[in-house]
C-alpha positions in Angstrom: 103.1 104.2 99.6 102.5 105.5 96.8 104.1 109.2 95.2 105.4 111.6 92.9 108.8 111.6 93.6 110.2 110.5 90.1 107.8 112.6 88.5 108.9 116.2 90.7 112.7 114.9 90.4 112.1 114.6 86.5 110.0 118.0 86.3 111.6 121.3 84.1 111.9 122.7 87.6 114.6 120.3 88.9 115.4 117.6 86.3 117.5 115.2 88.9 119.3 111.7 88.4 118.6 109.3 91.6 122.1 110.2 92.5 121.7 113.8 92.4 118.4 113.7 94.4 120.2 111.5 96.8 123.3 113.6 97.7 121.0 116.4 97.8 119.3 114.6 101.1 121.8 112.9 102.3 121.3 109.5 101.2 122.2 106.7 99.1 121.0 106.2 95.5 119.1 102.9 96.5 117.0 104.8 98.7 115.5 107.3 96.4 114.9 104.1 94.2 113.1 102.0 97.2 111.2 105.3 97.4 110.8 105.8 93.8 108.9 102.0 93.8 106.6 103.0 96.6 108.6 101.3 99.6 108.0 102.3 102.9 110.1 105.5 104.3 110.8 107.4 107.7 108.6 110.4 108.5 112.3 112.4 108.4 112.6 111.3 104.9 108.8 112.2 104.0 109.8 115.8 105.8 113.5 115.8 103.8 111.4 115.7 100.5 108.5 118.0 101.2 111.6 120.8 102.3 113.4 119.6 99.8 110.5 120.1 96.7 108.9 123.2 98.4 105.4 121.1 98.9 103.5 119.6 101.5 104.7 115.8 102.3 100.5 115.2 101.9 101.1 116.6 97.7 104.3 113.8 97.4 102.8 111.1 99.2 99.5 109.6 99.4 97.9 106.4 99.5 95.6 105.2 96.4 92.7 104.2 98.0 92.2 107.6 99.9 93.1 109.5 96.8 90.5 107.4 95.0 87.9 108.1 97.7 88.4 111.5 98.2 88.4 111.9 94.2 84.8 110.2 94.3 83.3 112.5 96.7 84.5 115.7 94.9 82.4 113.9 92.2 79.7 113.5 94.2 79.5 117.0 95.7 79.7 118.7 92.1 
């Protein structure tokens, strides 16, 4: 599944390593990086990160094709 979770651990606002990111939750370093690559996490990690980054999981996460569809009918509708 696609995200933003490097770029938001990265940003000014928080400027994390992997490691720090993953103490912060509560989890190993290897699973911010399976994350990081777009591999498949629990809905309490999705939840973890949304808290975690003061946004909605639906801003982190997304999947491509939706993102591309709805970006094509805000196209459309202008």
């Amino acid at each position: 599944m696609h995200n933003i979770v490097k770029y938001l651990r990265l940003s000014k606002e928080f400027d994390l390593t992997q490691e720090e990111l993953a103490t912060a939750l509560g989890v190993s370093r290897h699973t911010i990086i399976s994350i990081e690559k777009g591999g498949n996490t629990t809905a309490e990690m999705v939840l973890k990160l949304g808290h975690f980054f003061d946004k909605d999981p639906r801003e982190i996460f997304f999947i491509r094709d939706v993102a591309h569809s709805l970006q094509q009918c805000e196209k459309q509708a202008i």
